[in-house]
N, C-alpha and C positions, 0 to 999 in steps of 0.2 A: 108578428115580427120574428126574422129569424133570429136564432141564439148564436152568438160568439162558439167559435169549437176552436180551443186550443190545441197548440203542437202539442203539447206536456207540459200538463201542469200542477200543481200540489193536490195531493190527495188522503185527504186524512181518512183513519178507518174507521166505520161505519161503528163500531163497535166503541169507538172512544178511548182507545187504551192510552192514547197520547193525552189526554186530559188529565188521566188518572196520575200520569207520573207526574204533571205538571204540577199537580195540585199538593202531589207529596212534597215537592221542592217547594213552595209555597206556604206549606203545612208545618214545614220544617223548617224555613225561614233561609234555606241553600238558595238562594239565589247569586249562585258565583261561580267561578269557573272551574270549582273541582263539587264534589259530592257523588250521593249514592249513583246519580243516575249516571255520572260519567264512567267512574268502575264496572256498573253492570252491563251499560252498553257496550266496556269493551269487552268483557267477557262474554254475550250474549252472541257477539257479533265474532272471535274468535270461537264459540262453540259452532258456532253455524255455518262459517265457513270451512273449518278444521285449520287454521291459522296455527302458528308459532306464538305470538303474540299481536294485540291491537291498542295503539296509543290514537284515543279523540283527537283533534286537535281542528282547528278556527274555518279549518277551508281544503278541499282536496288538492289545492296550489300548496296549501301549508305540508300538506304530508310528502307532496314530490320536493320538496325543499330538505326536508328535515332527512328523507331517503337519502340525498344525493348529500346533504354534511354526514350523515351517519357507515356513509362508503367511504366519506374525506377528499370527494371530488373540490378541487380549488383552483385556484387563479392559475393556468395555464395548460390545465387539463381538457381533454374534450370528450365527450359522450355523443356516441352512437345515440341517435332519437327519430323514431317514426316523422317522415315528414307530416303526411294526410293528417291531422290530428289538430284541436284547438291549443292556441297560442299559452292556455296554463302549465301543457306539458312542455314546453321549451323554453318558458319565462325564467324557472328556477336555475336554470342551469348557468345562466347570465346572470342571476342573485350572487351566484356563487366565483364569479368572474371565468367563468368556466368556457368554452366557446364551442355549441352544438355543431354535431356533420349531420346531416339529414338522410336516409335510406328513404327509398322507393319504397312503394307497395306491391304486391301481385293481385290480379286479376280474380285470384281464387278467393281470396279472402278480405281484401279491401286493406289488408294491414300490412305490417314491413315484411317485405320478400325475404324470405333467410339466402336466397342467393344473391341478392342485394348484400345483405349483412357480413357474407361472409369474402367478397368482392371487398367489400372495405376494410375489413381485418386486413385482407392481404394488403390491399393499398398501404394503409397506415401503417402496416406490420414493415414493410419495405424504408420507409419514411424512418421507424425506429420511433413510433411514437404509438403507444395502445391506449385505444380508450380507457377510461377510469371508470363507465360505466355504459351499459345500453338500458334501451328507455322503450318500450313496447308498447301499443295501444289496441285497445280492442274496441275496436269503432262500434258506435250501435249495439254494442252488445253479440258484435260480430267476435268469436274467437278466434286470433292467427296463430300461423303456423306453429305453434307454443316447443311441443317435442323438439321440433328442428333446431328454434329457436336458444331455447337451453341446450343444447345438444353444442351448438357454437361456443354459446357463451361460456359452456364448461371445459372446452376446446384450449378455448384462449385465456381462461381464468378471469372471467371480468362478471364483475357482478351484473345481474339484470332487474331491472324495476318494470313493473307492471304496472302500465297506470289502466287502471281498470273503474275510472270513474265512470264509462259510462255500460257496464256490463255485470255489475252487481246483480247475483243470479245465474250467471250464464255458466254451464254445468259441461265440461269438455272429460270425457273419460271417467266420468264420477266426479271429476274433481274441480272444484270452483276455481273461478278465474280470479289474478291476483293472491294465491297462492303457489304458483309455481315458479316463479321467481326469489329471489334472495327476501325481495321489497312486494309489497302491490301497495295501490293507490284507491280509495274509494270515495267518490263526492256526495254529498247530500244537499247540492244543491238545489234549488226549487224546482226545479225542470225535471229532474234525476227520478229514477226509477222508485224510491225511496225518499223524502226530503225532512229535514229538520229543520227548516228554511235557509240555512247552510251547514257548513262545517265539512268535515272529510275524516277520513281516517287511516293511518299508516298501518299495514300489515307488515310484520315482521317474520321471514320465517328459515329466519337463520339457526345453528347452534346453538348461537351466544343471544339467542332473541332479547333472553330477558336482562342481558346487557346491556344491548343496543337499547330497547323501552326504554332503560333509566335516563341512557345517555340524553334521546328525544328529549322526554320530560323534563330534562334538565335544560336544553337548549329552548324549547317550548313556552317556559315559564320563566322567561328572562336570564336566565342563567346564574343565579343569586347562588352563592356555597351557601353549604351547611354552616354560617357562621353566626354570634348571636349581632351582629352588626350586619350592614346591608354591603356585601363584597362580589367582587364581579372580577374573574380571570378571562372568561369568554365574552362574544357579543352574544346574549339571545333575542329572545323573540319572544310576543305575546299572542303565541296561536295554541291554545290552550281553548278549548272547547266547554261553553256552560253548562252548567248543570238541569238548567229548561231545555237548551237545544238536545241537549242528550237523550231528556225526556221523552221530548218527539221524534227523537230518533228511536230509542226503545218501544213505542208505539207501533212505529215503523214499521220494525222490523217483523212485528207478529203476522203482519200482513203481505210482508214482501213475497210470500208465494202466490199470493192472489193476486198481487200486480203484475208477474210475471204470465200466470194464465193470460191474463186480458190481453197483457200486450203482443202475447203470441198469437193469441185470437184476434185481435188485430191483423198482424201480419199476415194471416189466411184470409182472413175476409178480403182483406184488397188485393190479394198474390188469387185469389178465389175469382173475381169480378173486375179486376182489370189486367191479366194476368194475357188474356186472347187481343188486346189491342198490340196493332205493328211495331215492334220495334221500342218495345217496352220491358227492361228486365229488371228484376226485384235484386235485395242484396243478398249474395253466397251465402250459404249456410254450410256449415261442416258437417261429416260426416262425424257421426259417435258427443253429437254436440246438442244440449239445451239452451237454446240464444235466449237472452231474456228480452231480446226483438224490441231493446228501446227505444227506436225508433224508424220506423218501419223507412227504407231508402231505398230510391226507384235508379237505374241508370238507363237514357234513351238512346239510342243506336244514333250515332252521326249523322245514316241519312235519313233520320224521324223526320215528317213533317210540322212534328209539336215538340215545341223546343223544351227545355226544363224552367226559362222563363214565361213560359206561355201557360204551363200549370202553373206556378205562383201567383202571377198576375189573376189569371182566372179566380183560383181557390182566393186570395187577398177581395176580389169585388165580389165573391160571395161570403166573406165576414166570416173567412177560413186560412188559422196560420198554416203556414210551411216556410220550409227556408232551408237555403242552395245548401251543400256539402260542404263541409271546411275547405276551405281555399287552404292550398300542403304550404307547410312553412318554410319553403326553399323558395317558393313567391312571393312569398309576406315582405317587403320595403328594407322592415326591420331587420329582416336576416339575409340582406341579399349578398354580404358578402362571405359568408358560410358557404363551405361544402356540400355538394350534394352528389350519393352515391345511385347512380340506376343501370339497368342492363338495359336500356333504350338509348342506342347510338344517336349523335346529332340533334340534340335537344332544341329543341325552338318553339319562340309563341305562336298558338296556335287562335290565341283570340287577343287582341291588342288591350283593349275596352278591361276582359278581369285581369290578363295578363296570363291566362291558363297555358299551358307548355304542352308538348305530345308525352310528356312521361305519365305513367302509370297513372300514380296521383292525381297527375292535371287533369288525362281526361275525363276519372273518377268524380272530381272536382267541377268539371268543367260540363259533364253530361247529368250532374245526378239531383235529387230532391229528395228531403226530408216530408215526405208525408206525415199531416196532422197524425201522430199517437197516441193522445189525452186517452190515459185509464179510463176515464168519466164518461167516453163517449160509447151512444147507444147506438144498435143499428143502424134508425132512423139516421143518425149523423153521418156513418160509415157510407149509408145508401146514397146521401146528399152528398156528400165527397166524392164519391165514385163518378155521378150522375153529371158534376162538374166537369172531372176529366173526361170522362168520357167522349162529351159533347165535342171537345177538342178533337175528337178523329175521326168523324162525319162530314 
């Protein structure tokens, strides 16, 4: 019988290190949401990336929240936000009664076009209204245009957030993603490159870093004063990250170079052996860039005769995940009356059924496939994968 091969899925290290913290939490009787492991993870995880500062906290939705109060984005504001990207990078900004404009992506990169970005400075700059924040995403562990990017954003004086949940690893110029911005984002959700079976965590890498930290942790952990009675001036929140989840995230983290190998090796082996089928092309990669390639993404030429439905389907009857590209959030229902910024004149549906558009995004969206990734998978799985699609262009 064949085996289940997942998209991406948890992977603890072979060596146990995640037990060990656990058990000290345990041992110690920290079962709560502060302790050694939550301090050490974030220092472990600021030494490793070269970070400003890093606050734990409940969810990598929790730390793009806590960025976007920690800039003072509120009730009338709007923020510049990659459309292509999942629904947690735009959810926060409506927490905060804030109201998203959505950028295009480029072709080069899969991420927001800085000429998109900077098309909408001007827009809004005319309007007399400037963002309070831009919101960047590094798809796949794909790096965008980042230099350019900040290059705008310090143009215009607006701070920039990274949400870098899904590119933990990914090495642009030496320097890891989700530190070149004011803010970066990291998830450890169970899918993620890295998992604790959730949680996230806020990079700060401001001046005032270790200002901002306190402010987080103050907003983080309900917002309680220092007072010897229970006192409340702001509303907080309880996204304050445990002292087990940390655990295994410190476990994690000793290995995150080895997940990254694999997944890159991944990424060659299918760019390797399905690389000569028609009309099949793999996701950009930068130049001067280590993707941490979490998860390997195909796009098929318009006139394929193998739609990007037709691998799912297939890889699904042979008891293999995958699953279609984020649908961009300029489509999503929930945001239909938001702005959206692209250099693609005359925008229209181009598939009724997902609702996909001719911009950038859509087609990205609308041609493309998350290929199984699972660290865990062996050859033999790569080779059955392959051997699936394949069979589609015969």
């Amino acid at each position: 019988m064949k085996q289940h091969i997942f998209l991406s899925s948890p992977h603890m290290s072979e060596e146990g290190y995640e037990q060990e913290y656990i058990k000290e939490a345990f041992d110690t009787n920290w079962i709560a949401p502060l302790g050694k492991n939550v301090t050490e993870f974030e220092k472990e995880m600021t030494a490793k990336l070269g970070a400003g500062r890093a606050v734990a906290l409940s969810a990598g939705t929790a730390a793009i929240h806590m960025a976007l109060k920690a800039i003072g984005v509120s009730q009338g504001d709007i923020v510049f936000c990659q459309s292509l990207t999942f629904s947690a990078t735009a959810n926060p900004i409506v927490y905060e009664k804030a109201t998203p404009v959505f950028i295009d992506s480029n072709k080069e990169t899969w991420n927001m076009d800085p000429k998109a970005l900077e098309l909408a400075f001007e827009k809004y700059q005319k309007q007399g209204k400037m963002p309070k924040a831009v919101m960047v995403v590094h798809l796949y562990g794909i790096c965008a245009h980042i230099d350019e990017i900040v290059e705008i954003c310090k143009k215009y004086q607006v701070p920039l957030i990274e949400d870098a949940a899904e590119s933990l690893g990914t090495i642009y110029h030496g320097k890891f993603t989700g530190t070149f911005g004011d803010y970066g984002i990291i998830s450890f959700n169970g899918n993620k490159i890295i998992t604790s079976s959730g949680g996230g965590m806020l990079l700060i890498n401001t001046e005032d870093a270790e200002e901002k930290a306190k402010k987080v942790l103050y907003w983080a952990t309900q917002a309680r004063e220092p007072a010897r009675w229970y006192q409340h001036t702001e509303i907080g929140y309880n996204y304050r990250m445990s002292n087990i989840v940390a655990g295994i995230g410190r476990g994690q983290l000793k290995v995150l170079d080895k997940r990254v190998e694999k997944k890159r090796y991944i990424y060659e082996y299918y760019k390797e052996n399905l690389g000569d089928l028609d009309g099949i092309h793999f996701m950009p990669m930068m130049e001067d860039t280590r993707s941490n390639c979490w998860l390997t993404s195909i796009q098929l030429d318009a006139e394929c005769k193998v739609k990007p439905l037709d691998i799912m389907i297939a890889l699904e009857e042979d008891d293999v995940e995958s699953r279609p590209i984020w649908k961009p959030m300029h489509l999503q229902p929930v945001f239909s009356d938001c702005d959206f910024v692209s250099f693609v004149e005359e925008l229209h549906v181009v598939d009724e059924e997902t609702g996909a558009d001719n911009s950038i995004s859509g087609e990205i969206f609308e041609r493309g496939v998350c290929m199984p990734s699972d660290s865990k998978m062996s050859d033999e799985d790569l080779e059955r994968v392959c051997d699936v699609v394949r069979k589609l262009w015969r």
